[in-house]
N, C-alpha and C positions, 0 to 999 in steps of 0.2 A: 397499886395499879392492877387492873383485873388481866387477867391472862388469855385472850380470845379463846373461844372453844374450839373445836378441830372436826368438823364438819365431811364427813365422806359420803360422796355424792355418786350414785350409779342411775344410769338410764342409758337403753340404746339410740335412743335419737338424741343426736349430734346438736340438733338446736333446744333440744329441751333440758338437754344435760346445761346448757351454756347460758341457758335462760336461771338454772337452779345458783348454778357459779356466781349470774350476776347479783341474784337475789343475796346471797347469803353473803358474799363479798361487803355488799352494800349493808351490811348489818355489823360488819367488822369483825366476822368470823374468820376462820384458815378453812382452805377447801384443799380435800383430800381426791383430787380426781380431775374430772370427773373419768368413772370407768364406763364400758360399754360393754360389757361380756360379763358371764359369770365368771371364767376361768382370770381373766385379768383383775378383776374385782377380788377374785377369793384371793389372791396372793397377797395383794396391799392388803387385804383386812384382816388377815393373820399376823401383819408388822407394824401397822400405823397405827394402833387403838387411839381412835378415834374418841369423839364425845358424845358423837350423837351421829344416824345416820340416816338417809335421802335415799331409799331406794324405788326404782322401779321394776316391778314385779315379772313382767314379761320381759326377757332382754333373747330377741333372736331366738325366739320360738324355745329357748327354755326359761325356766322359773327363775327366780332370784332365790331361793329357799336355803342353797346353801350356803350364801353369801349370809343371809341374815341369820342363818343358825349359829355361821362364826363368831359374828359381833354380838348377839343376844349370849352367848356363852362368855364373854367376854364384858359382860354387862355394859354394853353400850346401847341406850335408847332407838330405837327405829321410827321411821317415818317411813310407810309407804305411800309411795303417788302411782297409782294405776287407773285406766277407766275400767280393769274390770277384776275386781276385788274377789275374794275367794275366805267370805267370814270364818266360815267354821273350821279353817284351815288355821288362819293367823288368829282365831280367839282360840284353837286349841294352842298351839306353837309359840304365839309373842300373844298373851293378854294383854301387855301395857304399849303393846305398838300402837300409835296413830295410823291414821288412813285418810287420806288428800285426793280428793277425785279429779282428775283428768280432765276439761285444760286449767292447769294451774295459773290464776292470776294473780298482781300485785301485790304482796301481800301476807298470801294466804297459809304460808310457811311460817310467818314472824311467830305468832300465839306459839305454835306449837317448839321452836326452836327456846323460843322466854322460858314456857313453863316446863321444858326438860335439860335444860342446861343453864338456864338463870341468866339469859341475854338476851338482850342487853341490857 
């Protein structure tokens, strides 16, 4: 039996964090979150090594950068969902992170959850 993957999820809005929940839920992953801050994010992602992560870049007018520096050093996959991306930042920092633009529909997470963690 395969062992769901473990899913950590940050965004500061409250319904897009719970729209990510429901998505990945509905895929029969474990959701590690959802967080809404960097500071409450960086704590769980120094103890939860996760499988793969959902982050959104802006969270309350700062960056998610050190959140994702944790988990990229930790070799956990990234997925950023932002509307407004910052290329030559994340292709210097995370070359193999994904990037999900903003508003996220049905869907649009599956491809990239399959082909960096092997699910479903």
């Amino acid at each position: 039996m395969l062992v769901p993957p473990r899913i950590f999820i940050v965004d500061d809005e409250a319904l897009i964090a719970w729209n990510l929940v429901l998505e990945v839920e509905a895929l029969g992953a474990e959701v590690i979150g959802p967080f809404h801050s960097v500071e409450e994010s960086l704590q769980s992602a120094e103890a939860s090594a996760p499988d793969l992560a959902i982050l959104d870049i802006n969270l309350h007018d700062k960056k998610v950068w050190p959140v994702a520096e944790c988990l990229h050093a930790g070799g956990c996959p990234i997925v950023f969902v932002s509307a407004d991306f910052d290329h030559a930042y994340i292709a210097a920092h995370f070359p193999q992170a994904r990037m999900v633009h903003k508003p996220i529909g049905p869907g649009d997470l599956d491809v990239h959850i399959s082909d960096l963690v092997g699910w479903p």
